[in-house]
Each structure stands twice: as structure tokens, then as C-alpha cells.
N, C-alpha and C positions, 0 to 999 in steps of 0.2 A: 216303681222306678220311673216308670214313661211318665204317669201323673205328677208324679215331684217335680220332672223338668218343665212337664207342660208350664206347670207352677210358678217356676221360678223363672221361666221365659215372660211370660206373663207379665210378673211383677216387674221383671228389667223394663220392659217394652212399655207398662204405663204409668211407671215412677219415675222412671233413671231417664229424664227429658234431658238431663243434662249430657248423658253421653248417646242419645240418637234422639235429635230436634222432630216436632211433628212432624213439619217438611217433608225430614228424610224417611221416616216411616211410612208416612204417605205416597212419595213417591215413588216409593217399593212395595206398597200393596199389604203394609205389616198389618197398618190398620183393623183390617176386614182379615186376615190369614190368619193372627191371633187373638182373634175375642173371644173371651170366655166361653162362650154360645158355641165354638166353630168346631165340629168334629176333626176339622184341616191342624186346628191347633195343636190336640195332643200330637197326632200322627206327623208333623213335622217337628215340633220341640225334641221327639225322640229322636230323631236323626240327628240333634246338634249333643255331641257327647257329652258326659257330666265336667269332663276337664275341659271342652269349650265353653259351657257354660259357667263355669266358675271362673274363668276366664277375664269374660262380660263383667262377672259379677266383682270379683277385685277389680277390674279398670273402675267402674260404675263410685267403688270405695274409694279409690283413690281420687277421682274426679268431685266428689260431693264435697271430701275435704279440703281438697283445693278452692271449691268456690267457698266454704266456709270461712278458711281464711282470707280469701280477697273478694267480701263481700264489696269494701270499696279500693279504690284504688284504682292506677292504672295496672293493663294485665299486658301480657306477653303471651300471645296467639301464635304456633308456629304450624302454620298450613302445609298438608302432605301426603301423599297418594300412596298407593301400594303399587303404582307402577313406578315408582320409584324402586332404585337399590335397596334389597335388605339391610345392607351394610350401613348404606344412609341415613335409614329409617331406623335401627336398631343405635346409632352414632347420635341421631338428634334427640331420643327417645331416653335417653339417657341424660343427654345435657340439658333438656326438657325440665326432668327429675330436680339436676338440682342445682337450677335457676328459680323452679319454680312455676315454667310455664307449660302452658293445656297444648295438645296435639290438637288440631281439628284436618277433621276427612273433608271431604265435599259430599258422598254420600258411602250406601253399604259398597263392599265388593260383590261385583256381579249383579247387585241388587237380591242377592240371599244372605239371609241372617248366618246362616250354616257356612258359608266360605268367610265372612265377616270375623267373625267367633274364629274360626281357625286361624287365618290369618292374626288377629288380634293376639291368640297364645300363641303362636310361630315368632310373631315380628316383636312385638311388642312386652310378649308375658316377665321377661325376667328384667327388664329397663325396671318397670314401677313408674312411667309415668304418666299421667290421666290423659285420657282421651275422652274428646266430640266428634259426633256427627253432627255437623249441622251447615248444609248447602248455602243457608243464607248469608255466611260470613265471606265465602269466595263470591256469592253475587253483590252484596252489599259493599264490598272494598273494592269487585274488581279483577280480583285476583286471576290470572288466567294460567300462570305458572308456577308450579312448585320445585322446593319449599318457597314460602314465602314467609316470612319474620313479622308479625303484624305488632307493633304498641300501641294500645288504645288507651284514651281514657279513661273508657267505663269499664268496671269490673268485667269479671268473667262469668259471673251473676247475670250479668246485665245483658241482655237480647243485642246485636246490630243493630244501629241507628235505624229509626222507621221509614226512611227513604230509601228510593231506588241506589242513591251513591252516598256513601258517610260523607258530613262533611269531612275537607282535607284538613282541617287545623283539628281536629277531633282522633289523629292516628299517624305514626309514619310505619313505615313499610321497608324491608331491604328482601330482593329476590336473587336469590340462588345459592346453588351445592357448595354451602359454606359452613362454621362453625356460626353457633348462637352467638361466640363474643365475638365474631367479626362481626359478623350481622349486626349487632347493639354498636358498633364501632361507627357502620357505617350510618345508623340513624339516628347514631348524636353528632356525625357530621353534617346534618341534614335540615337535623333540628336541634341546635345547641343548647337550648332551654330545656331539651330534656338529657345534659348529658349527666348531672348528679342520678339519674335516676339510672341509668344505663351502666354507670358505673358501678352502682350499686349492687345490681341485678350479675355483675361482671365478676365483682366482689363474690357472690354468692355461690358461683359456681365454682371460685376454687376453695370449697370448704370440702 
């Protein structure tokens, strides 16, 4: 049993870049705690339960399908903490689902996989909607508050602009404890050019 999760921690940790960016692994030391080689590896894998780790592993699903289908396109990024409200987080997590847009973290909880994974089946397990980690979208836009509503042009595929700041005609942005269609409300009042798209997207969530 420990060997299966070692296993399948593993394979989360150097497949599934979509739902925890090097960055973020890096910056918590996952790197070097679960390499294959690391006797730390089993011995910590077994501490994150088989329902945390299936957890990971549905988000991980649900997230790869997401980029599948918006290989291109713009995406709808809604940035969010766990120090946020449950209530918030379980409310956006939802309307995420079915809009169609990716949660991104800024990095793990605590900076342990094992509070992450829980957290993740706590807040997020029954929503169904894909989550990232990946720190560089809150350095690359900016972002210093959440939530924040991000619409970008490049996919969700697609890495943050290679510069320290995206350009600004490449994204608009609406921050705060609000619904997704306000949020889209207020960044087609912002940027009118994308308000077919927004409506859209407005459209989608009440099916």
C-alpha cells in the first residue's frame, strides 16, 4: 500500500506540471523529497491518505482536460488562496466548473503536499473544478489580492508571458469577493472588445 502511493505521488509530482508548476515544487523542496532515489519519499507518500491522494489525482483529471480543450484560445484564470473563506472558495469552485475556468493557487498550503491534498479534498473535492499551482501567474500579472479573475489571451496551455509584467493589452483582470459573472461584467466594462467573449463565457454558466 505505502509503495502504490509512493507511486502515485511520484507520478503526480513529475507529470501533472499542470496542476503543481516546477516553481512551486521547487519552492517547497518536492523536488529533492520525492525522487525516486529518496528513501523520504515512500516514508512521506504514506502519510498523504489514499483519498488525499486520489484527491490530487481527479483534480490533476480534470485539469489536463481543461487544457485539452483550450489548447487555444483565451482562458479565464480565477486566482485564490486557502486563506480565503471555504464558503468562497467552494462558491468560485463551482462556478469555475461551469464557466469552464482553472483555479490557480500561488503555491502549496503550508508548503506540505500532505495539508495541500487535504485541503484540496476538503475545499475543492465535490466542486469538479481543475486546479493549478503555479506562483508565476500571481508574479507575472501582479496579482497581490485575492480572488482575482484573470482573462488572458493565451491559452491555459500556455506558460505566463516570459517577462517580469505581462503586457497589459495581453489580459484584463477584475479583484474581489464577487461572483465570476460580475467579475466578466466588470472586464468587459474595461475592455469592451472583449465583451462577445465575456458574454459568452456568462452564457455558459447558466447551463
Amino acid at each position: 500500500m505505502r509503495a502504490a502511493a509512493a507511486n502515485l505521488l511520484t507520478t503526480l509530482l513529475t507529470t501533472a506540471s499542470v496542476v503543481i508548476c516546477e516553481s512551486a515544487r521547487a519552492q517547497a523542496g518536492l523536488t529533492r523529497q520525492y525522487n525516486d532515489s529518496s528513501q523520504q519519499s515512500s516514508a512521506d507518500a504514506a502519510r498523504v491518505s489514499s483519498t488525499d491522494l486520489s484527491a490530487l489525482a481527479a483534480v490533476y483529471e480534470r485539469a489536463a482536460g481543461t487544457v485539452a480543450s483550450q489548447e487555444t484560445g483565451p482562458a479565464l484564470l480565477i486566482l485564490v488562496s486557502f486563506s480565503m473563506p471555504p464558503a468562497s472558495l467552494v462558491r468560485l469552485a463551482e462556478q469555475a466548473r461551469r464557466v469552464g475556468a482553472v483555479l490557480v493557487l500561488n503555491g502549496l498550503k503550508e508548503d506540505s503536499l500532505t495539508a495541500t491534498a487535504q485541503a484540496v479534498r476538503q475545499v475543492f473535492g465535490a466542486a469538479g473544478a481543475p486546479l493549478q499551482i503555479d506562483p508565476r501567474v500571481f508574479k507575472h500579472y501582479g496579482v497581490t489580492a485575492v480572488p482575482a479573475f484573470l482573462l488572458r489571451r493565451a491559452s491555459v496551455s500556455q506558460p505566463p508571458c516570459a517577462t517580469e509584467q505581462c503586457p497589459a493589452d495581453e489580459y484584463a483582470m477584475a479583484v474581489g469577493d464577487v461572483s465570476v459573472g460580475y467579475a466578466l461584467e466588470q472586464i468587459a466594462a474595461v475592455r469592451p472588445g472583449w465583451k462577445p467573449l465575456t458574454d459568452t463565457m456568462r452564457l455558459q454558466m447558466e447551463k
